[in-house]
DRENDO-1510 file (C-alpha; in Angstrom, 1 decimal, always signed):
<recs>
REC; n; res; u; v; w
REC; 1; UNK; -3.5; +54.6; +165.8 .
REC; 2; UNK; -3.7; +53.4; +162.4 .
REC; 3; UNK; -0.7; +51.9; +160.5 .
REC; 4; UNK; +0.2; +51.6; +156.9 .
REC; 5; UNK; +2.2; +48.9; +155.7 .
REC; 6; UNK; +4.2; +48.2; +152.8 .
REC; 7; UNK; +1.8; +45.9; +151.1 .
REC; 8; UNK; -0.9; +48.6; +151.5 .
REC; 9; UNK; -0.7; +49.0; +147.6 .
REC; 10; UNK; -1.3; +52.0; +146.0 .
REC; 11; UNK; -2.4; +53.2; +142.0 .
REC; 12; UNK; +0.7; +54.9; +140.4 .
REC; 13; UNK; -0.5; +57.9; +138.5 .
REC; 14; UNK; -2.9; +57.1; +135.8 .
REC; 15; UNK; -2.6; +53.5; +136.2 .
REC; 16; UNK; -3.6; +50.4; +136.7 .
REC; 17; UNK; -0.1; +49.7; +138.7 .
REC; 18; UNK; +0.2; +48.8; +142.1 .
REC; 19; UNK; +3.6; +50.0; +144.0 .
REC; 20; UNK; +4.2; +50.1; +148.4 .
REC; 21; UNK; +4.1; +53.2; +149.8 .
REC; 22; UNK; +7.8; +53.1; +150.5 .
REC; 23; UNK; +10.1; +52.4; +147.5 .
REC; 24; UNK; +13.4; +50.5; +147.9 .
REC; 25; UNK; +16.5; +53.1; +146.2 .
REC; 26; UNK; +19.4; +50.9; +144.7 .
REC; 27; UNK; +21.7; +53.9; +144.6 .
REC; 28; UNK; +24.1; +52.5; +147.7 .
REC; 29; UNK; +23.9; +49.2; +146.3 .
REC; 30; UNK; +27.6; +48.3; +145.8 .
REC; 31; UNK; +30.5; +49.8; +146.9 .
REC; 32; UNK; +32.0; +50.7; +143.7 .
REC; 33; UNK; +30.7; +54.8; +144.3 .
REC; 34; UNK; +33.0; +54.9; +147.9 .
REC; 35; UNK; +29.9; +54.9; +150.2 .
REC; 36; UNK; +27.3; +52.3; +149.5 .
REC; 37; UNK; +27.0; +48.9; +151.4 .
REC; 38; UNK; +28.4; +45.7; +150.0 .
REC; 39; UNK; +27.0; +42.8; +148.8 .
REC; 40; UNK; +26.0; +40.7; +152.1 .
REC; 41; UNK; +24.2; +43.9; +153.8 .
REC; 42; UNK; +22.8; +45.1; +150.3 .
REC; 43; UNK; +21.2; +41.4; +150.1 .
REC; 44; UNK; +19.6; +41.7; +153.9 .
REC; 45; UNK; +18.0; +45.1; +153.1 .
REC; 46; UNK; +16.7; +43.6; +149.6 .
REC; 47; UNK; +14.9; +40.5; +151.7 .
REC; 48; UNK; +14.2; +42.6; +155.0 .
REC; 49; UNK; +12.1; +44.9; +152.2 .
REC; 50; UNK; +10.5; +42.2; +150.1 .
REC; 51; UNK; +9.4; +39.8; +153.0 .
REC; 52; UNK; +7.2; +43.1; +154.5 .
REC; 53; UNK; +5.3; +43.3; +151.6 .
REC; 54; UNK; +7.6; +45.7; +149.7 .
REC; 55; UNK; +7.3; +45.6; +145.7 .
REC; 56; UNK; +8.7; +48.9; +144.2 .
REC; 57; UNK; +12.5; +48.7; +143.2 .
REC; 58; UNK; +14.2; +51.7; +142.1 .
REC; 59; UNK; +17.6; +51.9; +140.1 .
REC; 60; UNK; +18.9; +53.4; +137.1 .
REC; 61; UNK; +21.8; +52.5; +134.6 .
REC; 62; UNK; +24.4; +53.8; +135.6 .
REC; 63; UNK; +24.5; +53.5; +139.5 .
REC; 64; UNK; +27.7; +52.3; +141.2 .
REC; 65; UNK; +28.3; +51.1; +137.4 .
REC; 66; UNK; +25.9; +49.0; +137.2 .
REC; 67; UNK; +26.3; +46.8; +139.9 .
REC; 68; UNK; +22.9; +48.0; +141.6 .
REC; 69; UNK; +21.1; +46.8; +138.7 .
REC; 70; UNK; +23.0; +43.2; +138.5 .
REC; 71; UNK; +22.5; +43.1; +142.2 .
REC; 72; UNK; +19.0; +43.5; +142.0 .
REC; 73; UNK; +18.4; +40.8; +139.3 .
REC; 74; UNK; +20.6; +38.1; +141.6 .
REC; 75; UNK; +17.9; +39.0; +144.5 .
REC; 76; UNK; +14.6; +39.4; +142.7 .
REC; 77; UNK; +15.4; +35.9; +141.2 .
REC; 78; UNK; +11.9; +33.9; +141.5 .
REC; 79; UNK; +10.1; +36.9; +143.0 .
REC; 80; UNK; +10.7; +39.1; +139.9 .
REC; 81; UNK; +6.8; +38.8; +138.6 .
REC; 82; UNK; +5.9; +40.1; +142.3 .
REC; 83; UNK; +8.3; +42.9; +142.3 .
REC; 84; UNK; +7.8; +46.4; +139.9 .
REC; 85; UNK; +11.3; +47.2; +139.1 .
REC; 86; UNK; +12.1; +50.8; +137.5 .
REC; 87; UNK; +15.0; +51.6; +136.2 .
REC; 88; UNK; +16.5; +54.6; +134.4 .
REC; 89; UNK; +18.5; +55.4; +131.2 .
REC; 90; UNK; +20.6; +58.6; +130.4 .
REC; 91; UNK; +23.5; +58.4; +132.3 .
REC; 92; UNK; +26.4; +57.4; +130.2 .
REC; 93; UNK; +28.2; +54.6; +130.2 .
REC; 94; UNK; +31.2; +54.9; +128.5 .
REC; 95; UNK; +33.8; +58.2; +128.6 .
REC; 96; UNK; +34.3; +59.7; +125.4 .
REC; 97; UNK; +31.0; +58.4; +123.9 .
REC; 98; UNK; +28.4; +60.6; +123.2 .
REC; 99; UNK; +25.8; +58.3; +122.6 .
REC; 100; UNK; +26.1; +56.3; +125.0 .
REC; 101; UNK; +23.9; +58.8; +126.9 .
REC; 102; UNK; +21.8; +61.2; +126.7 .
REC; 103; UNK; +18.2; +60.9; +126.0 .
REC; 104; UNK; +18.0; +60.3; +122.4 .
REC; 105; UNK; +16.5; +56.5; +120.9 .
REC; 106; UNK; +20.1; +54.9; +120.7 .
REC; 107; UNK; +20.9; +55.2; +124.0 .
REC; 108; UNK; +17.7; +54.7; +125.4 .
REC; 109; UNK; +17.9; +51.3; +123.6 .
REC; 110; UNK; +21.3; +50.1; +123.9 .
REC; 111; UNK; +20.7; +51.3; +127.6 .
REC; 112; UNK; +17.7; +49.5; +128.3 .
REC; 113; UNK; +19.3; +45.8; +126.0 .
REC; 114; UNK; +22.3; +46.5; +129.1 .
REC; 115; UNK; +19.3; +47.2; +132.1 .
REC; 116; UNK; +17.4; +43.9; +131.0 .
REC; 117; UNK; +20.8; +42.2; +131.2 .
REC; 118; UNK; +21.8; +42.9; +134.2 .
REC; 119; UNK; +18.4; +42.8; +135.5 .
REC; 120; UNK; +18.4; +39.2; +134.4 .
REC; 121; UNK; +15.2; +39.9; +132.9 .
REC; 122; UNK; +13.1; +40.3; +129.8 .
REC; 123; UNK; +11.3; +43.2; +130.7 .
REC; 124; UNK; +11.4; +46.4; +132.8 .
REC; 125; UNK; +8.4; +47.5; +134.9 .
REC; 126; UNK; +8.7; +51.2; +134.5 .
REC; 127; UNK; +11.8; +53.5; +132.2 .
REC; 128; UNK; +12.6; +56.8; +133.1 .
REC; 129; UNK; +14.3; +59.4; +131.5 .
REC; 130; UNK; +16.6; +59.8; +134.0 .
REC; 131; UNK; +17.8; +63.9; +133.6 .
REC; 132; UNK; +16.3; +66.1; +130.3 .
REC; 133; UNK; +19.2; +67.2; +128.2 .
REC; 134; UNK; +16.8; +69.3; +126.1 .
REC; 135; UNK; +18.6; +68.0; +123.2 .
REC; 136; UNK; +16.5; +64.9; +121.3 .
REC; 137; UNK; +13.0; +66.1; +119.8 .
REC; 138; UNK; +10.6; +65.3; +122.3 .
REC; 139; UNK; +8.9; +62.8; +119.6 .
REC; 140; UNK; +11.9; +61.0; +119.6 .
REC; 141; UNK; +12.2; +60.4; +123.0 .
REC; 142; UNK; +8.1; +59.3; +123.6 .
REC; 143; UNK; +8.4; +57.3; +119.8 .
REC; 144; UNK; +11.3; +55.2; +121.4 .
REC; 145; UNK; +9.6; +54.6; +124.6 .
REC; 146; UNK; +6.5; +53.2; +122.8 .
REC; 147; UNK; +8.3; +51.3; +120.7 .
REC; 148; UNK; +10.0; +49.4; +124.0 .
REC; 149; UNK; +6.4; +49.2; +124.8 .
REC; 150; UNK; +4.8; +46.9; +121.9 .
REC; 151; UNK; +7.5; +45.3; +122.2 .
REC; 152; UNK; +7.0; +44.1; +125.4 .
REC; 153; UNK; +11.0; +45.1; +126.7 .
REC; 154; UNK; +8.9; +48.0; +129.2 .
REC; 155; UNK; +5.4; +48.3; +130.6 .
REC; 156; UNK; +5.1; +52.1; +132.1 .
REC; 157; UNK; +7.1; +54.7; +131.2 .
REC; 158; UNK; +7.5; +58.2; +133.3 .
REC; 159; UNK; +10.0; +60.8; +133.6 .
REC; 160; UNK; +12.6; +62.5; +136.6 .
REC; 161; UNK; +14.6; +65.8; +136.8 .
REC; 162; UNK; +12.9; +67.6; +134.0 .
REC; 163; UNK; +10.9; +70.9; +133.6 .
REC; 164; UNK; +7.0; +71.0; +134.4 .
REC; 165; UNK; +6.5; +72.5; +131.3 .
REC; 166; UNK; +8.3; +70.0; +129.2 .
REC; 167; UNK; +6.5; +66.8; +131.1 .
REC; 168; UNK; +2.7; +68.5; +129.8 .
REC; 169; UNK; +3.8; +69.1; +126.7 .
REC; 170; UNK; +5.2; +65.1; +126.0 .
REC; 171; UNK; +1.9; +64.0; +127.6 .
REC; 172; UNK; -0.4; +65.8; +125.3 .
REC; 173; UNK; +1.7; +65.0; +122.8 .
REC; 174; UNK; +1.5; +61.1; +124.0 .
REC; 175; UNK; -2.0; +61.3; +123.9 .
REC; 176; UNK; -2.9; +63.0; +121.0 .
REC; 177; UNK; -0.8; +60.4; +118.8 .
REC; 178; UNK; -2.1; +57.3; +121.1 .
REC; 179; UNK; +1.2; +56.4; +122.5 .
REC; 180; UNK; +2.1; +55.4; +125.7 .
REC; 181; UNK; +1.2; +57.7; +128.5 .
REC; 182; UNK; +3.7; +59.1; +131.3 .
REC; 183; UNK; +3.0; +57.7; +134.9 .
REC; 184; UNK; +5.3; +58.6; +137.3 .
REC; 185; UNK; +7.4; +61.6; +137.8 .
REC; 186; UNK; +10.9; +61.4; +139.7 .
REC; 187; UNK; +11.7; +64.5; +141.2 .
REC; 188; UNK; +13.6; +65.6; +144.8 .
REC; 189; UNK; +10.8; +66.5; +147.4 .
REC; 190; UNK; +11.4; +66.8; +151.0 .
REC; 191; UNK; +10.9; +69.7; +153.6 .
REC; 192; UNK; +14.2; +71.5; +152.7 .
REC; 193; UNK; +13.4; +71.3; +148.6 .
REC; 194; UNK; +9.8; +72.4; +148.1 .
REC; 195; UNK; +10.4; +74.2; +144.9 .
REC; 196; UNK; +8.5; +71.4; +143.1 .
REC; 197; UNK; +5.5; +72.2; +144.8 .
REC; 198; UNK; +5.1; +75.6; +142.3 .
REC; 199; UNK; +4.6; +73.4; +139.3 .
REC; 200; UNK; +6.1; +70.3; +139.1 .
REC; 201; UNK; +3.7; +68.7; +141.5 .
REC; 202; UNK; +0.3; +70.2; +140.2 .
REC; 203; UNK; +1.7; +69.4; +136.7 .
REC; 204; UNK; +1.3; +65.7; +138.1 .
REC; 205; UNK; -1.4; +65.7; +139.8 .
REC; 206; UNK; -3.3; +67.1; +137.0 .
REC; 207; UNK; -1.4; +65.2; +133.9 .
REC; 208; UNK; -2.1; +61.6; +135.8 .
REC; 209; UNK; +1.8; +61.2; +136.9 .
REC; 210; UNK; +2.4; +59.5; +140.4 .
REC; 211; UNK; +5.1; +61.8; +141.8 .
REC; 212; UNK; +8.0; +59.8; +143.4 .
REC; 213; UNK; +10.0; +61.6; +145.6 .
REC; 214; UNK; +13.6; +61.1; +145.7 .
REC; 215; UNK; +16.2; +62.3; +148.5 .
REC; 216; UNK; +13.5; +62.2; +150.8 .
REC; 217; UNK; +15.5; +63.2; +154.0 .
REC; 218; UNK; +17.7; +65.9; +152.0 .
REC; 219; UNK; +20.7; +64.3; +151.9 .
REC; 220; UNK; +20.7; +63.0; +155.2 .
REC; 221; UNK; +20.5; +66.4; +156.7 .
REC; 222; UNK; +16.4; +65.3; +158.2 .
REC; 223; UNK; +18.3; +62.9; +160.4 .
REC; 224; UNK; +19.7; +65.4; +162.4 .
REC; 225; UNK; +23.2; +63.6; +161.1 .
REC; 226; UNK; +24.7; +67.3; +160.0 .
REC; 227; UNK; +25.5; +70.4; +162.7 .
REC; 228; UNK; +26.6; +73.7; +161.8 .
REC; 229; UNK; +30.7; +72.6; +161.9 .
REC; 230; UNK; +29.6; +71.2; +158.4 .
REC; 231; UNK; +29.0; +73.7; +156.9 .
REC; 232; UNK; +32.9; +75.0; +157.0 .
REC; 233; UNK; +34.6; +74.2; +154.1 .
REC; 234; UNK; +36.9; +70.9; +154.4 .
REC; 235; UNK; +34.8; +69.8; +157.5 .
REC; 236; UNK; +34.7; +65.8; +157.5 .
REC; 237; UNK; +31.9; +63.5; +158.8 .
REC; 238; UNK; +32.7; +60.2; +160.1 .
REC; 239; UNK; +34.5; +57.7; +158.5 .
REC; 240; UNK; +33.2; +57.9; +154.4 .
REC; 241; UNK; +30.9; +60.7; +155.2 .
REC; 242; UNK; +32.2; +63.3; +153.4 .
REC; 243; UNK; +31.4; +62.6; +149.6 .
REC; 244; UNK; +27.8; +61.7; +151.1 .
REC; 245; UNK; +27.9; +65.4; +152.7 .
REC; 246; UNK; +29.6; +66.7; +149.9 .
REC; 247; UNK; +26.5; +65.4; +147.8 .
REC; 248; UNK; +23.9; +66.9; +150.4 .
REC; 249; UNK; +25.6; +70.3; +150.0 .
REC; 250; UNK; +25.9; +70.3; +146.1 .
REC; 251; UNK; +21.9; +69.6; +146.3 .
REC; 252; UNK; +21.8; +72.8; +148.3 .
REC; 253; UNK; +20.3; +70.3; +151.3 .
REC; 254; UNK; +23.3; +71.0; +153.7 .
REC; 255; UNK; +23.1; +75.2; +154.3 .
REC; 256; UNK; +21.8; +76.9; +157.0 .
REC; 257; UNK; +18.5; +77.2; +156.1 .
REC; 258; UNK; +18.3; +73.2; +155.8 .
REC; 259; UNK; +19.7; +72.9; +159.5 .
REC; 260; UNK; +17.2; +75.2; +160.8 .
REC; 261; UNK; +14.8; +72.8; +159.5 .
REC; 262; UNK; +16.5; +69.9; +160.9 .
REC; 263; UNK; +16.1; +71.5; +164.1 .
REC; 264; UNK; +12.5; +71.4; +164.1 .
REC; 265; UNK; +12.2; +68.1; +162.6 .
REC; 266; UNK; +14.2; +66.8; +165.5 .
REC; 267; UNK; +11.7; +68.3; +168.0 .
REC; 268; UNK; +8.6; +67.0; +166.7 .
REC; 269; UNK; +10.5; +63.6; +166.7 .
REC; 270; UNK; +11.3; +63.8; +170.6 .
REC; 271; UNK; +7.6; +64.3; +171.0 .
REC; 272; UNK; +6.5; +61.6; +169.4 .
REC; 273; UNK; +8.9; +59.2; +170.6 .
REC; 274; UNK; +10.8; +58.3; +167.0 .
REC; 275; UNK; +13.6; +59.1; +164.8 .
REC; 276; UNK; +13.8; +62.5; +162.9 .
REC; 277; UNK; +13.9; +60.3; +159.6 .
REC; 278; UNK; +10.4; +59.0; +160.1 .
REC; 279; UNK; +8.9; +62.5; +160.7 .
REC; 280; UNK; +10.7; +64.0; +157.4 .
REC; 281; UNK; +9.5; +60.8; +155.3 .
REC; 282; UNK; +5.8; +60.9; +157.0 .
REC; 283; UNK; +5.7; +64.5; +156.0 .
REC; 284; UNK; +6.3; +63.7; +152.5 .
REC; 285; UNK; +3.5; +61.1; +152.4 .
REC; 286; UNK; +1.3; +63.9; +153.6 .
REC; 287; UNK; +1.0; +65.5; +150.2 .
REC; 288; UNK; -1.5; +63.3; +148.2 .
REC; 289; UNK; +0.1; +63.3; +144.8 .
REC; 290; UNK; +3.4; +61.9; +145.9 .
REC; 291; UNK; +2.9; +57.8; +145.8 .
REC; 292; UNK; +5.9; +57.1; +147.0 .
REC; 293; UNK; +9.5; +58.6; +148.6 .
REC; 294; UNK; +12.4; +56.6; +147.4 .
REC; 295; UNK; +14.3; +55.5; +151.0 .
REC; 296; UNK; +17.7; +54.0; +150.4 .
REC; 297; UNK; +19.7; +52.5; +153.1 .
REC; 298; UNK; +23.2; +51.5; +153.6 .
REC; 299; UNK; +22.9; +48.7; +156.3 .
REC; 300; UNK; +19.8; +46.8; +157.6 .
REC; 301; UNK; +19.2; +49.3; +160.6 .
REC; 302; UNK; +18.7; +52.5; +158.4 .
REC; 303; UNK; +16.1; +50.3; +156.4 .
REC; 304; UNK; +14.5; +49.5; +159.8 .
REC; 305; UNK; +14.3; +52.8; +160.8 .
REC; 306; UNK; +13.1; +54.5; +157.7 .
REC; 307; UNK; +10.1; +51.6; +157.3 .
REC; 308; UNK; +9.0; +53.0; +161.3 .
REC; 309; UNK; +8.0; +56.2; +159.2 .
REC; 310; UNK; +4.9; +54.5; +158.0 .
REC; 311; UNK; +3.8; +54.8; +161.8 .
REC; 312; UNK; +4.4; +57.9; +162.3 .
REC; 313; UNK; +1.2; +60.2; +162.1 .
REC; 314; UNK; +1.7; +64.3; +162.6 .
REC; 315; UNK; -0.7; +66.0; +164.0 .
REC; 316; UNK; -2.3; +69.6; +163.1 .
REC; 317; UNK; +0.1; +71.6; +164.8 .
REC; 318; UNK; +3.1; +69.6; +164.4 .
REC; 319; UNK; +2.2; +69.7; +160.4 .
REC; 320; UNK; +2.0; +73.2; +160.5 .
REC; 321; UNK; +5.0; +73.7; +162.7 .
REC; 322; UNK; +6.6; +71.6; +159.3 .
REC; 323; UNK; +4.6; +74.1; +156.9 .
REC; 324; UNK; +6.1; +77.3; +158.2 .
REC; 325; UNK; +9.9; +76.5; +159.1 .
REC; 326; UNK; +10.0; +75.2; +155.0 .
REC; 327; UNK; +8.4; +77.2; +153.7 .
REC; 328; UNK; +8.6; +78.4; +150.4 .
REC; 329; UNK; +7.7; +81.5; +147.9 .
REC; 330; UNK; +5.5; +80.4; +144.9 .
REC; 331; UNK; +7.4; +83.2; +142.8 .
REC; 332; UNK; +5.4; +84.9; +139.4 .
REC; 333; UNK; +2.6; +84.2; +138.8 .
REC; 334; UNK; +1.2; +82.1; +141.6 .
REC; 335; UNK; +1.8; +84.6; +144.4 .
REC; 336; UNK; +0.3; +87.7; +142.6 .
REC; 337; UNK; -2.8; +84.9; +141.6 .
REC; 338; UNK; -2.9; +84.3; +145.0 .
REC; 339; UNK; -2.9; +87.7; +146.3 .
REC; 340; UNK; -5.7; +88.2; +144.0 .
REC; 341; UNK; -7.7; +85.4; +145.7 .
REC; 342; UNK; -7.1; +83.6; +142.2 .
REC; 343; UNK; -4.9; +80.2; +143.7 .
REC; 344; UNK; -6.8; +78.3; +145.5 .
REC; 345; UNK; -4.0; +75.9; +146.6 .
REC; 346; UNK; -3.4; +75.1; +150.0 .
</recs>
């Protein structure tokens, strides 16, 4: 059986970039959120990732206030040239301020001058716009990024939680005036939210954007961690679950439908001998635009686990088994194209 590993680099998008297979998620780094791992156990994952081969960093402004990004900077340290660290801007950062969110050029400045410092860095791998707020001209948004560009601040820049429509527009428009082109695309894709597959992910595939997938295991609900007593209103986890599960249901990962999923992902798993986890992240990997599914861990063991899923290989029935419990209606137009023999999708 073959094995990938997470120095098997791969191209992000249109790219010359090289990022693992598997990318590290910052957003339980620091406790300051009420569920994410502390600094000793957030240090262990960091070196337990980076000694395999690992390279690909994700974060964003604003998580757990910050402290994920000044975290990461303190354990990059010499390895930062080795490591592609992207980070995100939007989020705001101080109540009461407009501006200091939202996607127009003065936040997405002052926000990445704050990223950089925390980063202990003097430049950011890859910028997101973190979540469209459909409110700053789209020129605005690309102009600024170029600009952080020739100025050597960031060296890719993409986009995450935003309409397909919008994404093809700003890349045309990127083009057209020569500036720099979108890469990646952050979006939620695993087997309970396959929405993205109707446009967002043949919007990538044909615009040049490597499609990152984040919430890869829905929440938590692919582990098999959730049964149907969660779904009652008021139901509790274990100890510090329940804003975790309360974030898996506002998702829409934690409903029925998603535990009937679960179900099935569990009993592929007990045939192959591994954790449900790996199945639902070796699933994702399965589609060939996605690059890389963003797995975040709160202590060295879920790291472990979710690394075994670049072992894991499904085979024709079991992917098909996957296919039909998730799946999903293409809605208007693709399913009357379809009917007409006009969508050749698979």
């Amino acid at each position: 059986m073959s094995t990938t590993t997470l120095d098997s680099y791969r191209l992000l998008g249109r790219s010359g970039l090289q990022v693992s297979p598997l990318a590290l998620g910052t957003m339980t780094f620091g406790s300051d959120w009420g569920w994410g791992a502390d600094r000793d156990e957030t240090k262990k994952i960091f070196d337990a990732y980076v000694e395999r081969g690992g390279n690909f960093i994700d974060s964003a402004n604003a998580y757990t206030n910050g402290t994920a990004e000044q975290m990461v900077g303190e354990f990059a340290g010499s390895r930062r040239d080795q490591l592609v660290i992207a980070t995100k801007y939007t989020m705001a950062t101080r109540p009461g301020d407009p501006n200091s969110g939202g996607t127009s050029r003065k936040s997405m400045v002052r926000s990445v001058e704050g990223s950089l410092s925390r980063l202990q860095t003097d430049y950011i791998d890859l910028l997101y716009l973190h979540m469209w707020d459909g409110i700053a001209p789209v020129e605005e948004v690309l102009r600024g990024m170029d600009d952080l560009v020739r100025a050597g601040k960031v060296l890719y820049v993409g986009m995450s939680d935003i309409p397909a429509w919008q994404v093809s527009r700003m890349q045309a428009i990127a083009e057209l005036r020569g500036w720099a082109p979108l890469i990646a695309l952050e979006i939620p894709y695993n087997l309970i939210e396959r929405t993205v597959e109707r446009d967002l992910i043949p919007m990538a595939e044909t615009m040049g954007l490597g499609v990152i997938c984040w919430s890869p295991l829905g929440g938590g609900v692919l582990t098999g961690k959730y049964g149907r007593s969660d779904l009652q209103a008021g139901s509790d986890g274990e100890g510090g679950a329940s804003s975790r599960k309360a974030v898996a249901a506002g998702n829409g990962f934690l409903t029925p439908r998603g535990l009937d999923i679960a179900e099935v992902v569990k009993d592929i798993a007990a045939e192959l001998g591994t954790a449900p986890s790996r199945v639902a992240l070796a699933w994702t990997l399965l589609n060939p635009t996605v690059t890389a599914p963003i797995v975040g861990a709160r202590n060295l063991a879920q790291l472990e686990d979710n690394l075994g899923a670049l072992d894991v290989q499904l085979d024709p029935g079991q992917q098909t088994r996957l296919a039909e419990v998730s799946a999903i209606e293409l809605g208007f137009p693709h399913e009357a194209l379809r009917r007409l023999g006009l969508d050749q999708r698979p």
